[in-house]
C-alpha positions as CSV (number, residue, x, y, z in Angstrom):
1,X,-33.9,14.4,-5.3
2,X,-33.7,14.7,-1.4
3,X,-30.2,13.1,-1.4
4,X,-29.1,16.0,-3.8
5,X,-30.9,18.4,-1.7
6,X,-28.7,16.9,1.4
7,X,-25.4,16.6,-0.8
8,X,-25.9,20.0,-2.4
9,X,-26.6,21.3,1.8
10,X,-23.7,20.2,2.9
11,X,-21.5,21.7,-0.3
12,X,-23.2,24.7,0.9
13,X,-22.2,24.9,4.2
14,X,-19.2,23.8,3.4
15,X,-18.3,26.9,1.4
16,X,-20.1,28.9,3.6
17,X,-18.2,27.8,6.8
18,X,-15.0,28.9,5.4
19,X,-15.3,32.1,4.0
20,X,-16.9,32.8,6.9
21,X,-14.3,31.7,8.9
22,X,-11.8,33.7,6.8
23,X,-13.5,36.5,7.0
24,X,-14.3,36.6,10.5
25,X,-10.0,35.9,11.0
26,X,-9.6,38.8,8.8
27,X,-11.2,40.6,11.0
28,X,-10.2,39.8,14.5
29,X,-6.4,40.3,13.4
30,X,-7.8,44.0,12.2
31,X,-8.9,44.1,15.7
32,X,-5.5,42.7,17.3
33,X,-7.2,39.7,18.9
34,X,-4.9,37.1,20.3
35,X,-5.0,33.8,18.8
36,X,-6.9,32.1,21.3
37,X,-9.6,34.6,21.9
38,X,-9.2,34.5,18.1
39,X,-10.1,30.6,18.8
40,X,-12.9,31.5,21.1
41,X,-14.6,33.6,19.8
42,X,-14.5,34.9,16.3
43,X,-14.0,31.6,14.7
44,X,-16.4,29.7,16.9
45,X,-19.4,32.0,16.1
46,X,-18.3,32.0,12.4
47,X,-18.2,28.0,12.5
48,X,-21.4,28.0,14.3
49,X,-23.2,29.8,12.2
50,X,-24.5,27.1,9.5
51,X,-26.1,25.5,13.7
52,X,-27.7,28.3,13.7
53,X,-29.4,29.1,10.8
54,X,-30.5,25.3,10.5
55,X,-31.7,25.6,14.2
56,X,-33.5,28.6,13.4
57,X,-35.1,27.4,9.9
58,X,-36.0,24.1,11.8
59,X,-38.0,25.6,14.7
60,X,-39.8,28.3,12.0
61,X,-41.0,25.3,9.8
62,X,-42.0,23.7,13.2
63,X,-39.4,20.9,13.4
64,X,-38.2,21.8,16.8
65,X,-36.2,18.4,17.6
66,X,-34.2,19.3,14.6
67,X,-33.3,22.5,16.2
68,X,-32.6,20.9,19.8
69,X,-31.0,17.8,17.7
70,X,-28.8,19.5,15.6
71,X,-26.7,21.5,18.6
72,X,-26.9,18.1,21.1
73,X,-25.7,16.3,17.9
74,X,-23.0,19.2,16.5
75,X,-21.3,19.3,20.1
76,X,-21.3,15.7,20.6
77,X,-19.4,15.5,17.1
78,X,-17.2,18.7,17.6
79,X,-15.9,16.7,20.8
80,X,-15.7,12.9,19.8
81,X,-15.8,13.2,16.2
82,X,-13.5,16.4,15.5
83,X,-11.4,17.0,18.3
84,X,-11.1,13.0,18.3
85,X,-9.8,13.8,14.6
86,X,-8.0,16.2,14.7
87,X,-5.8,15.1,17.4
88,X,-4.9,11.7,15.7
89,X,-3.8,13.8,12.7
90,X,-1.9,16.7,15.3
91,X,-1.9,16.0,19.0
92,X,-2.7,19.4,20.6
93,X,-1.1,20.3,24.3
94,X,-3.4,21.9,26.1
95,X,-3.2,25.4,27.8
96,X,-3.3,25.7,32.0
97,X,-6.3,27.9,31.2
98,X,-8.3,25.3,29.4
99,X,-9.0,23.7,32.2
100,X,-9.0,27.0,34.8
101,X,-11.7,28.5,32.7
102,X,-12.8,27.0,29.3
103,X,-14.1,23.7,30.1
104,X,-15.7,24.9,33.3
105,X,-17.8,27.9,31.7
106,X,-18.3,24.6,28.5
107,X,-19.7,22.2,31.4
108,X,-21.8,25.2,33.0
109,X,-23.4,26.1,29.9
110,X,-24.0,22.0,29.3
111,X,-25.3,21.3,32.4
112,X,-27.7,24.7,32.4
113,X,-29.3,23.6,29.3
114,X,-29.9,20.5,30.5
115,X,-31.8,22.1,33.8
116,X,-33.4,24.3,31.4
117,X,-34.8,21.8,29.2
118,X,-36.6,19.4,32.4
119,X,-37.9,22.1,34.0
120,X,-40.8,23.2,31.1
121,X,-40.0,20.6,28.8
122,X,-39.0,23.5,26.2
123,X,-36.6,26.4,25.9
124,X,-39.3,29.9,26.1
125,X,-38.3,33.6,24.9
126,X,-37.0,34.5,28.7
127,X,-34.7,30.8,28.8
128,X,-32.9,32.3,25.2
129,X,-32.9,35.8,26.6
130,X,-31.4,34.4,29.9
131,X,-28.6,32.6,27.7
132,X,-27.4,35.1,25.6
133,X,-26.9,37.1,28.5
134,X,-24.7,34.0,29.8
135,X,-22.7,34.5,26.8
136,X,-22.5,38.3,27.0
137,X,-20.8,38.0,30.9
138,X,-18.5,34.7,29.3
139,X,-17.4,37.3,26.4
140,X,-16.7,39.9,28.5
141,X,-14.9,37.9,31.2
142,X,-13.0,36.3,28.6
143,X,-11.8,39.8,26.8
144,X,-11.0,41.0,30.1
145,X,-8.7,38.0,31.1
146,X,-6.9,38.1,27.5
147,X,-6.5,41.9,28.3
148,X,-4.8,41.9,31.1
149,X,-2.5,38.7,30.6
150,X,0.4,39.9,29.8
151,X,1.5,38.0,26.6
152,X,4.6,36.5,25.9
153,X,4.4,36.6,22.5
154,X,2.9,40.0,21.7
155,X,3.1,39.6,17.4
156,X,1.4,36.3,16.6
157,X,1.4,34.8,13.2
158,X,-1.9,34.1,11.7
159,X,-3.0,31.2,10.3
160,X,-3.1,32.4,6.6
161,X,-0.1,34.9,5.8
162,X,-3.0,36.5,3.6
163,X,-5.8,36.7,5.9
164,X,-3.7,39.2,7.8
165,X,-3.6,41.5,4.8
166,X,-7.2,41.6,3.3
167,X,-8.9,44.6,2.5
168,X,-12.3,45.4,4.1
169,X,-14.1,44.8,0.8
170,X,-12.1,41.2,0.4
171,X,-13.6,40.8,4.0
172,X,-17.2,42.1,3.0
173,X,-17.1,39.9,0.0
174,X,-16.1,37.0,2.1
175,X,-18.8,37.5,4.9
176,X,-21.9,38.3,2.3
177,X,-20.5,34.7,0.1
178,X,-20.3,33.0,3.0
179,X,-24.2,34.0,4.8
180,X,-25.8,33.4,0.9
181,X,-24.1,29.9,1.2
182,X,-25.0,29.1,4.6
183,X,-28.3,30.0,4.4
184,X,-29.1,28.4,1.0
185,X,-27.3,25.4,2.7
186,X,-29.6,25.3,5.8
187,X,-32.6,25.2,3.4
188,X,-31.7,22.4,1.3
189,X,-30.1,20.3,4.1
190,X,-33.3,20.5,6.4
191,X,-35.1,20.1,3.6
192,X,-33.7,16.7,2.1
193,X,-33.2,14.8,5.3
194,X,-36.7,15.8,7.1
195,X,-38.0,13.9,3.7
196,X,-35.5,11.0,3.5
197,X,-36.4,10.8,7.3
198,X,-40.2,10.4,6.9
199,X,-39.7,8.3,3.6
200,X,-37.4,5.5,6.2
201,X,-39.5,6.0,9.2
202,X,-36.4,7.5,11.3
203,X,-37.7,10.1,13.3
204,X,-36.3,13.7,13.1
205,X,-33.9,13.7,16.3
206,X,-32.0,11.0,15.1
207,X,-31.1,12.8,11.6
208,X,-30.9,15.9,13.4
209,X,-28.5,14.2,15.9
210,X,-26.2,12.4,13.2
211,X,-26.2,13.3,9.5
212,X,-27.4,17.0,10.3
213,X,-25.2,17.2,13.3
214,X,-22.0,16.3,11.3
215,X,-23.2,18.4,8.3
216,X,-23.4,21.3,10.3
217,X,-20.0,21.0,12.1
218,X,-18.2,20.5,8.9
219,X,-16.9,24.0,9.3
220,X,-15.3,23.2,12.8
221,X,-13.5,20.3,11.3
222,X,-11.8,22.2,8.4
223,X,-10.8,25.3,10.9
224,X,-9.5,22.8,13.5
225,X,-7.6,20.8,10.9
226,X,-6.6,23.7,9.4
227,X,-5.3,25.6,12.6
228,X,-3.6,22.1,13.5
229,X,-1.6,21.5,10.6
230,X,-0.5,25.0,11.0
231,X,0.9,24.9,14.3
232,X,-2.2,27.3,15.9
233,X,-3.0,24.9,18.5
234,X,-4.9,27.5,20.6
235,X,-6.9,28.2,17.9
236,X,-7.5,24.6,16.9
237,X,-9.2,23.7,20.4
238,X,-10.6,27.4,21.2
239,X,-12.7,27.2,18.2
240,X,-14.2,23.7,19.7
241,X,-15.0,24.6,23.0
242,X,-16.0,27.9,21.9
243,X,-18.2,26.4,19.1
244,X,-19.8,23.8,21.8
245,X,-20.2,27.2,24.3
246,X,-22.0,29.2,21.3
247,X,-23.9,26.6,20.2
248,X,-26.0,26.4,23.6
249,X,-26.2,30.0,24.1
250,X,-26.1,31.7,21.2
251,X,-27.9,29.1,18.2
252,X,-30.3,27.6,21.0
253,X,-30.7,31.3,22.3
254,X,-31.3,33.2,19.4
255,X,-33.6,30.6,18.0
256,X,-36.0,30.4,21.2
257,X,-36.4,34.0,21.5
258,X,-37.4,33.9,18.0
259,X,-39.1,30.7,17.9
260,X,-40.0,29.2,21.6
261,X,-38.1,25.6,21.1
262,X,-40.7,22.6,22.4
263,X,-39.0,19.1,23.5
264,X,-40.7,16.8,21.0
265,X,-38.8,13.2,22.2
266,X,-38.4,12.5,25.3
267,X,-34.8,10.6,23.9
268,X,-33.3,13.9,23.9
269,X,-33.7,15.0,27.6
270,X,-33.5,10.8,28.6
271,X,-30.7,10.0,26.7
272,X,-29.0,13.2,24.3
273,X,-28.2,15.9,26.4
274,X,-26.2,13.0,29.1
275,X,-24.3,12.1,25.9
276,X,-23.7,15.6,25.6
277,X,-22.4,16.6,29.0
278,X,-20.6,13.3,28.9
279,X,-18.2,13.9,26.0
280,X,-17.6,17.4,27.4
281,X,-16.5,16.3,30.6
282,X,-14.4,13.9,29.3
283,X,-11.7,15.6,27.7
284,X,-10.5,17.0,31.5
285,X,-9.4,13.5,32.3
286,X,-8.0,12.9,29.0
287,X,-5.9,15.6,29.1
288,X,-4.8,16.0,32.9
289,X,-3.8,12.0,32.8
290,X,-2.1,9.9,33.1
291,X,1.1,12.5,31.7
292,X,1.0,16.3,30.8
293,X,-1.1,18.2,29.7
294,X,-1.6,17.0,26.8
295,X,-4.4,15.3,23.8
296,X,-2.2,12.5,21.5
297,X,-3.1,10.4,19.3
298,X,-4.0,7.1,21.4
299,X,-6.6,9.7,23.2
300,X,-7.6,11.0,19.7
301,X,-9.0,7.4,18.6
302,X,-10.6,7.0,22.5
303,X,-13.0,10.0,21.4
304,X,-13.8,8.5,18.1
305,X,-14.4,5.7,19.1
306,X,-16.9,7.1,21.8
307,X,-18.3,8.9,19.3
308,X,-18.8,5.3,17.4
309,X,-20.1,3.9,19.9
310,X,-22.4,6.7,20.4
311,X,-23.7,6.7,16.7
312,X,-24.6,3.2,16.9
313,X,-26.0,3.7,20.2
314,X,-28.3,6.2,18.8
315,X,-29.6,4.0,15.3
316,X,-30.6,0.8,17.8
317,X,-32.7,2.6,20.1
C-alpha cells in the first residue's frame, strides 16, 4: 500500500505540475511577460509548487529533514538530473545575462542558506521572513531589468499556440485542478516513503533527498523538455534557475515562517547543502568553456553523471 501511496503521489504531482504550469503561462502572456521572465518567474513558482506543499506538510507532521531534504535534493536534481537531461535531448545556448545576473543571485541565495542553516542549526520565523524579502528585491530587480531592456523581439511566440488564447475561467479551472492535485499529491507521497523509509531502516533525508527530491521536480522536467523541444530556450533554463532560486526562498521561506524548520542530520549541513552549491556553481564553467556560450550534449551527460555519482554517493554513506 505505501508504494501505491508513492506511485499514486507522484501521478499527482505530475498532473498538478502541469496545469499549473499552463495556467500560470496563461497568465503571464495576459500580463505581456517576456519569455524569460516568463521562465523565471511564473513557471518556476508554478513548478515549485508540489516543493512546497511537501516542505510544508513535512515540517507540520514534524518531519523537518524531509522539508530541508526535499529542496537540497529537488535543486541538486533540477541541475544534474534535469538540466543534465534536457540538454542531451536539446542543447540550450545560454544568454550573456545568465551569467551577469541569474547564476549570481542562484549562488547568493545557495550560499545564504547554507550560512543560515550553521549558524542556529535551524531555519526560525525571522530566517523565512528574511528570505522572502530576498526574493521580493530579486523579483523586483528582475521586472525592472526586463522593463527597461529594450527587446528585440517585441511579439514572442508562446510555447502552446493555445495557452495564449485561454479564457480566465479555462485558467481558473486549470489553477484550482492543478492545487487539488498537488496537494492530494504531497499527502500521499510523504506519506508512502516516510513508511517505506522506516520499514527499510533508511532514514528520512535520504528519501527526502532522492525519490522525494525527483518526485517533486517532475514538473520542472516536463516544462523544461517541453520549452526545449519547442525552441523556448529561455524559458527552458529560466524555469531552472528560477525553480532552484524559489525553492530556497520561497518553499524553505514560507514553510519556516509557518513551521520553524530544525536540522535533524547533521549529513545535510556536512555533506547536502556542499552538493548543492556544487552543482550550481558548476554550470558557469560548463557553459563559459572551453567554446561559446553554450550547454551541448557532451556537457549534458557531465551533469548526469554528477548527479550519478551523487545518488550513489548519498545510499553508501
Amino acid at each position: 500500500m505505501d508504494y501505491l501511496f508513492i506511485f499514486f503521489g507522484f501521478v499527482l504531482l505530475v498532473v498538478g505540475g502541469e496545469f499549473l504550469v499552463r495556467s500560470s503561462v496563461a497568465l503571464s502572456f495576459k500580463l505581456h511577460l517576456s519569455k524569460m521572465v516568463i521562465g523565471l518567474t511564473v513557471v518556476s513558482f508554478a513548478t515549485s509548487a508540489p516543493e512546497l506543499l511537501v516542505s510544508l506538510q513535512a515540517a507540520l507532521n514534524g518531519f523537518s529533514d524531509i522539508s530541508l531534504g526535499n529542496v537540497l535534493g529537488s535543486n541538486i536534481a533540477n541541475i544534474g538530473l534535469i538540466l543534465g537531461v534536457t540538454t542531451v535531448i536539446a542543447p540550450l545556448t545560454v544568454d550573456k545575462d545568465f551569467y551577469r545576473f541569474n547564476w549570481p543571485v542562484m549562488m547568493i541565495f545557495s550560499v545564504a542558506l547554507y550560512f543560515i542553516l550553521i549558524s542556529g542549526g535551524q531555519i526560525s520565523f525571522s530566517e523565512g521572513v528574511a528570505l522572502i524579502l530576498m526574493l521580493i528585491c530579486y523579483l523586483w530587480i528582475l521586472i525592472k531589468r526586463a522593463r527597461n531592456e529594450k527587446s528585440s523581439n517585441p511579439t514572442e511566440e508562446s510555447i502552446d499556440d493555445g495557452l495564449s488564447k485561454a479564457s480566465n475561467f479555462k485558467i481558473t479551472i486549470w489553477l484550482l485542478i492543478g492545487a487539488g492535485a498537488l496537494f492530494a499529491g504531497s499527502e500521499f507521497l510523504i506519506s508512502g516513503a516516510v513508511s517505506v523509509a522506516e520499514n527499510f531502516g533508511i532514514s528520512e533525508r535520504v528519501i527526502a533527498v532522492t525519490m522525494i527530491a525527483v518526485g517533486t521536480s517532475i514538473p520542472e522536467l516536463a516544462a523544461s523538455l517541453i520549452a526545449a523541444l519547442k525552441k523556448e530556450k529561455s524559458i527552458s533554463l529560466g524555469n531552472l534557475v528560477g525553480s532552484n532560486i524559489f525553492n530556497i526562498s520561497a518553499v524553505l521561506g514560507i514553510t519556516a515562517i509557518i513551521q520553524p524548520i530544525a536540522v535533524n542530520s547533521q549529513e545535510i549541513i556536512n555533506k547536502d547543502i556542499f552538493w548543492m552549491i556544487g552543482f550550481a556553481a558548476i554550470i558557469l564553467p560548463l557553459a563559459l568553456l572551453p567554446k561559446s556560450l553554450q550547454l551541448g550534449r557532451k556537457r549534458g551527460l557531465v551533469l548526469v553523471g554528477a548527479y550519478a555519482v551523487f545518488i550513489s554517493m548519498i545510499f553508501i554513506s
